[in-house]
N, C-alpha and C positions, 0 to 999 in steps of 0.2 A: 504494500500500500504506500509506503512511505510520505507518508502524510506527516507535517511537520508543524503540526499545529502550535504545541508548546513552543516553538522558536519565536513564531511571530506576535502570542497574544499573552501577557500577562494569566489573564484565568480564564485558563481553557471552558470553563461551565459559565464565565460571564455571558454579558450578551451577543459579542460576537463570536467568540465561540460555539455557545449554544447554537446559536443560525447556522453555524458552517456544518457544524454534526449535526443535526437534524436535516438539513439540507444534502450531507452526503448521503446521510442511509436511505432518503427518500431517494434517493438514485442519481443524483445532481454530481457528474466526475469533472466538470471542467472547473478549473481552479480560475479561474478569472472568471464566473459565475459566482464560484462561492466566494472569493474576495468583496465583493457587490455588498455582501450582509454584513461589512466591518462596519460598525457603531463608530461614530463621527469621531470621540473620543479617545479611539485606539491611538497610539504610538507608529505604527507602523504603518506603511502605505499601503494601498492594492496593489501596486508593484510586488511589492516584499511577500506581500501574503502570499499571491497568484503563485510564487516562486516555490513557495514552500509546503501546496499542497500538489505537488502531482501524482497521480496515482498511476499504480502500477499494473493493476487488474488482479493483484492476490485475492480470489473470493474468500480463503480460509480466512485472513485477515480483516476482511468486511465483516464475516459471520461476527469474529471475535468483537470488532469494536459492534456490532449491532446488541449483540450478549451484555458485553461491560457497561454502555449506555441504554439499556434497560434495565439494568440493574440500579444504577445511577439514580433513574426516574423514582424505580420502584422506591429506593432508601430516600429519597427525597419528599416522597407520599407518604413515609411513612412518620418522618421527622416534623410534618405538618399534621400527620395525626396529634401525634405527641405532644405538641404545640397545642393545639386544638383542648386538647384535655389538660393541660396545666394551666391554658390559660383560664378553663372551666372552674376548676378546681378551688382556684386563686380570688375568681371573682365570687364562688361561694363561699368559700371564708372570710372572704373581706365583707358581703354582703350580712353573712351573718353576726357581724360583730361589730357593736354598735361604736363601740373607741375604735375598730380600723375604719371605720367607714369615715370618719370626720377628720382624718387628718389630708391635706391638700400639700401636693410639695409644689415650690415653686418651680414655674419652667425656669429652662436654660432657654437666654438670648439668643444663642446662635448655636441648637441642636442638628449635628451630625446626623444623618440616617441610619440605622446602624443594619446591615442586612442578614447578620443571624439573631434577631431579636423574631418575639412573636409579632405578626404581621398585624397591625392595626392596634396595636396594643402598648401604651407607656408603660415602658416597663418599670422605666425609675418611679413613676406613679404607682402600681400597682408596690413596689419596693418600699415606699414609702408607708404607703396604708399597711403592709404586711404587718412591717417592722414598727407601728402603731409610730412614725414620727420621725424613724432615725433616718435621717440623709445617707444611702450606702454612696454618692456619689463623692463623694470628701474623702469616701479610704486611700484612693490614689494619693493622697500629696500626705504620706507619712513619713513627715519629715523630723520629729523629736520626738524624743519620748514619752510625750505626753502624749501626743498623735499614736501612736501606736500603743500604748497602754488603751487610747478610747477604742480602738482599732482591736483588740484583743477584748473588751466590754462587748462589743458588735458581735463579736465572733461567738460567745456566752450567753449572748440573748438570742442569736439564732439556732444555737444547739437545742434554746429550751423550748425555740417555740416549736423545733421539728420532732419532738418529745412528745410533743402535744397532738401529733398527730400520727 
């Protein structure tokens, strides 16, 4: 096959990636077709890409990537299930208790997207209410000792609340 995908894209399951592999298995072998699907914000050119997808006609090696990328799909459905149920879970907890439900964290001014979080869902919000108040977004900057004794307090009050369930 020699398909060269990881040279030219940062992350192969991003969006231009995705397109390219969905796009070969549906049958699509010219490599300046599939270059066509690079997401405006790729690094590399369609020059580069074209280059670095030419196939070869191995079908053993088509089978294989069609097998690994449904496997892919599959664990990715499965990780939204998951998702799906913790997020359930989380909002029945918090719904049933009446000090998690009234605590409100402030937004961040200028929130990142973060793309393994659950979809639709603040998590620092939900984090917030869990933990009936405690800001987890401050553990990163444990910079003195004081900071990390409160940082080791966090860590004691979530052992008990998963105690608790």
């Amino acid at each position: 096959m020699n398909i060269r995908l990881d040279v030219v894209v940062n992350d192969i399951v991003g969006m231009t990636g995705t397109k390219i592999i969905t796009e070969f298995i549906a049958g699509e072998r010219s490599g300046k077709k599939l270059a066509q699907h690079r997401h405006y914000n790729c690094r590399k050119s369609e020059e580069e890409i074209t280059k670095a997808l030419p196939y070869n006609g191995r079908n053993d090696y088509l089978f294989a990537l069609k097998q690994e990328w449904n496997t892919y799909l599959h664990l990715q459905k499965q990780i939204q299930d998951v998702d799906a149920e913790i997020k359930k879970l989380m909002e029945d907890i918090i719904n049933n208790d009446d000090n998690k439900k009234q605590h409100v964290a402030t937004k961040k001014p200028h929130k990142r997207k973060n793309k393994n979080t659950i979809e639709g869902t603040d998590m620092n919000q939900v984090a917030y209410q869990y933990f009936e108040g405690i800001d987890l977004r401050w553990v990163l900057k444990i910079d003195s000792h004081q900071n990390f004794h409160n940082f080791l307090e966090i860590m004691k009050n979530f052992r008990t609340h998963l105690n608790d369930y």
